[in-house]
N, C-alpha and C positions, 0 to 999 in steps of 0.2 A: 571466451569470456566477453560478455557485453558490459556495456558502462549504462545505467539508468541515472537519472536525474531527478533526486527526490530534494523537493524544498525546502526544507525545515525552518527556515530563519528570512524574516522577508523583513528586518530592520537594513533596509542599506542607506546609502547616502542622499539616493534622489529625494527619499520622509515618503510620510505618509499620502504629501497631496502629488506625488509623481505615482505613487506605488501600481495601478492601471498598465499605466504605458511603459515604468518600467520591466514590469512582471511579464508583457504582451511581448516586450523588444527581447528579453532573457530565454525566454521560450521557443521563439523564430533562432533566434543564433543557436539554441540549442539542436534543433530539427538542422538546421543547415551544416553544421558539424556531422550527421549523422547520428543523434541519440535518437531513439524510439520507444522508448520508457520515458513516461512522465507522473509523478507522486506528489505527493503532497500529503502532511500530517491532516489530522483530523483529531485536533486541539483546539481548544479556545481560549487558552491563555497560552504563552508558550512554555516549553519544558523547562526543569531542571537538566541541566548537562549542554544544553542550547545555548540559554541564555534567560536573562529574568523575565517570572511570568511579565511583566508589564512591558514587554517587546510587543511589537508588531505580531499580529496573529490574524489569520484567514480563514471565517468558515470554510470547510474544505470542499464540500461541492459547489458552493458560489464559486470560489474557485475557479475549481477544474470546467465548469460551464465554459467560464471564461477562460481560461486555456483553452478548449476544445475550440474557440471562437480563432484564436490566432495561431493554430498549428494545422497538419496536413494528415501526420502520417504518423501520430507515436500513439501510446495505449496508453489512458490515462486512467488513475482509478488511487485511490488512497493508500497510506502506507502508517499505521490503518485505522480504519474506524472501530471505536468501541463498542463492544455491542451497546450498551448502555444509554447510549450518546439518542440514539433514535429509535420509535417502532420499525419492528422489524420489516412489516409491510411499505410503509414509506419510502425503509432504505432499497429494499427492491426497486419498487418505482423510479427512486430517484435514480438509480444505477439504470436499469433500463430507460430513461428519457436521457440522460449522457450515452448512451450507447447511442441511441435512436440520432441524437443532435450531429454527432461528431462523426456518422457516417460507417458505424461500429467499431469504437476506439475504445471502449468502458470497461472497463473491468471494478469486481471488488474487491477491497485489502479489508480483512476482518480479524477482529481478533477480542480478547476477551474482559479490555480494558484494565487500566490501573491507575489512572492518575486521580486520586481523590480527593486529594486539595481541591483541584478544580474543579471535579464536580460538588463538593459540599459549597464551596466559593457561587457557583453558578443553578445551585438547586435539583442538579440530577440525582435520581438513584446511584447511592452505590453499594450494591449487597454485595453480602461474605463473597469470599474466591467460588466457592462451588457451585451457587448460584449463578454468578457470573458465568461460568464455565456453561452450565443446564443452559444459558438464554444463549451462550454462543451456536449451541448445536443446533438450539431450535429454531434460531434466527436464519441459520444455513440452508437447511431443510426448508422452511416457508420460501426463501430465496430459490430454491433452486424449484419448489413445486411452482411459484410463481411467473418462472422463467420457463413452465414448461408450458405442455397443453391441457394440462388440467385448470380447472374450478371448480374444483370438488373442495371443502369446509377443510379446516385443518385445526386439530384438535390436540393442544399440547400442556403441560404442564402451568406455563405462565401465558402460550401466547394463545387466543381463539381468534379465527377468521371461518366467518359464515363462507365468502366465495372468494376463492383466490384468484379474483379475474385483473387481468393484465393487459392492458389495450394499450398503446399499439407494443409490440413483443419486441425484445433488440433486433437489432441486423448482427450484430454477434452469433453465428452458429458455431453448437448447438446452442451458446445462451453467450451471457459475459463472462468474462475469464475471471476466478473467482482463485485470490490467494488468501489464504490463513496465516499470520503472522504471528513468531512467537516459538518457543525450541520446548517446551514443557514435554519433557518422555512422555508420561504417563494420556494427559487428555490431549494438547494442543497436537502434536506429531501424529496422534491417533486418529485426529480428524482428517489431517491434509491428506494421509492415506486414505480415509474412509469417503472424503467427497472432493478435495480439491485440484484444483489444475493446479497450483505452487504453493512452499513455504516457503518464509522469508525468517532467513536466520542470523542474529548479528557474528559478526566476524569475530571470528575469538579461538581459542587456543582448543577447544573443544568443539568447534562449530562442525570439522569431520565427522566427529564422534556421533553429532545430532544427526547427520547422513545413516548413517549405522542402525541408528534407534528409526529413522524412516523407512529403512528398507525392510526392518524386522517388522513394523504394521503390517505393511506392504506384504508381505509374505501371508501374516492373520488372515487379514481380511480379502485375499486372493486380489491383488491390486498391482499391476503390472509398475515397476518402481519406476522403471525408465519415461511412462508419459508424464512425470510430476517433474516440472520445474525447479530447479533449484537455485535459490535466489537468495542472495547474501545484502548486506547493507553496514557501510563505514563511512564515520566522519573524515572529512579535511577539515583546515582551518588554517591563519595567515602564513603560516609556517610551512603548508604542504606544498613539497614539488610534485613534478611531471613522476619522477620515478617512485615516489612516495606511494603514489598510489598503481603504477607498474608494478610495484614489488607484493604492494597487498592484495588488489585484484587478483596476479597470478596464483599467487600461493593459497587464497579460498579455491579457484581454478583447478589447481592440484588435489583440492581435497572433493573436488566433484558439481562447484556451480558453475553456473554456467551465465548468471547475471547477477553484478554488482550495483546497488542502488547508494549512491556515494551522494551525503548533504554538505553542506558546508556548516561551519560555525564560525558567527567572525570575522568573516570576509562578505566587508562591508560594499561591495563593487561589484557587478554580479559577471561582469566582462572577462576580471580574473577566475572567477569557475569554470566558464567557457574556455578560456586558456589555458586551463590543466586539463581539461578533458579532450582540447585537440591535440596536446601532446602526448597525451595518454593512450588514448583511443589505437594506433597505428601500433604502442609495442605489447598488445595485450594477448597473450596466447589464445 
């Protein structure tokens, strides 16, 4: 079991006119403990369950740009972006110029959005579920012809692109490492089978179970279960110790991931994150 480091919450104590240096020094300490997973939401207001939308929040590839700027060695890429949020063209690009920058560090987290407050709050589309669902596949697919060697037109329900040309290509071979997030049986499970390198599924008493429902894709669509990643994600917060998260890690571990993307909420110091994760790190099966 690996320990990833997803952001979610960038109110801490330094405010917002430190936030640069302190986000650059949190990220170094991170790398230096050994994490190699680096996230980051891809919200513009912050969640419910986090903390109030009017917290501190970070376009998410501004971002990770800047992580890529003050890291070496970890794989950075969102956790996850909406389809919604952006064309779908663009998001390629931007994911291959983070690849390209960082030396081939990029990966994408996609998945098929739901927060609608913020987007009626901020002017984006937000159609029905199934909709949504139709722009994630299509999104994936453009991403992945875009990442290849085609420029050949691509012709789909919501999205048209006359040439899918891509200059310069990642340093990621064959492409970026592209996760779908989200446990939905029926369409999201059915994609990460159908095209992705990992899901990411939150930790919960049934998260096994969603193992279960991927290997059975897996089988459909003749998809060897074993190359898929399986990638879990749980809060801490002021309260959490070193074994807090020993005992949660291990036990999604038992049920078959193999990386845990652990955010914080609450812990307003970012020094005390680092310190649960170097004590963590060493009893983690």
């Amino acid at each position: 079991m690996e320990l990833a480091l997803h952001i979610a919450d960038f109110t801490w104590d330094s405010g917002p006119s430190a936030l640069g240096p302190t986000l650059a020094q949190h990220v170094r300490d991170a790398e230096d403990i050994g994490v190699r997973r680096i996230s980051v939401m891809d919200h513009f207001w912050q969640i419910r369950g986090v903390g109030p939308a009017e917290n501190e929040m970070l376009e998410a590839y501004s971002a990770l740009g800047f992580i890529a700027a003050h890291t070496e060695h970890s794989l950075l890429h969102t956790l996850v972006t909406g389809v919604t949020y952006r064309e779908s063209a663009l998001l390629a690009k931007a994911v291959t110029t983070l690849d390209v920058l960082s030396g081939g560090r990029a990966g994408l987290g996609i998945g098929a959005a739901w927060n609608d407050e913020e987007s009626e709050g901020l002017g984006f589309d937000f159609p029905p579920t199934s909709e949504r669902f139709e722009r994630l596949e299509e999104t994936i697919r453009i991403c992945l012809q875009m990442w290849s060697d085609s420029e050949e037109p691509f012709e789909g329900k919501y999205y048209t692109l006359a040439r899918t040309l891509n200059s310069p290509q990642s340093l990621s071979r064959p492409r970026p490492y592209l996760m779908i997030g989200g446990s939905g049986e029926k369409k999201t499970l059915r994609m990460v089978a159908q095209y992705a390198d990992a899901c990411n599924i939150f930790g919960g008493p049934d998260a096994g179970h969603k193992l279960d429902v991927l290997r059975a894709h897996c089988d459909t669509v003749g998809r060897d279960y074993d190359e898929i990643d399986k990638t879990t994600i749980f809060s801490i917060n002021p309260d959490s110790t070193v074994d807090d998260i020993v005992e949660t890690a291990n036990e999604m571990a038992g049920h078959g991931f193999t990386s845990a993307y652990v955010y914080a909420t609450g812990i307003t110091e970012p020094r005390r994150i680092i310190d649960l994760f170097a004590g963590a790190m060493p009893r983690l099966v």
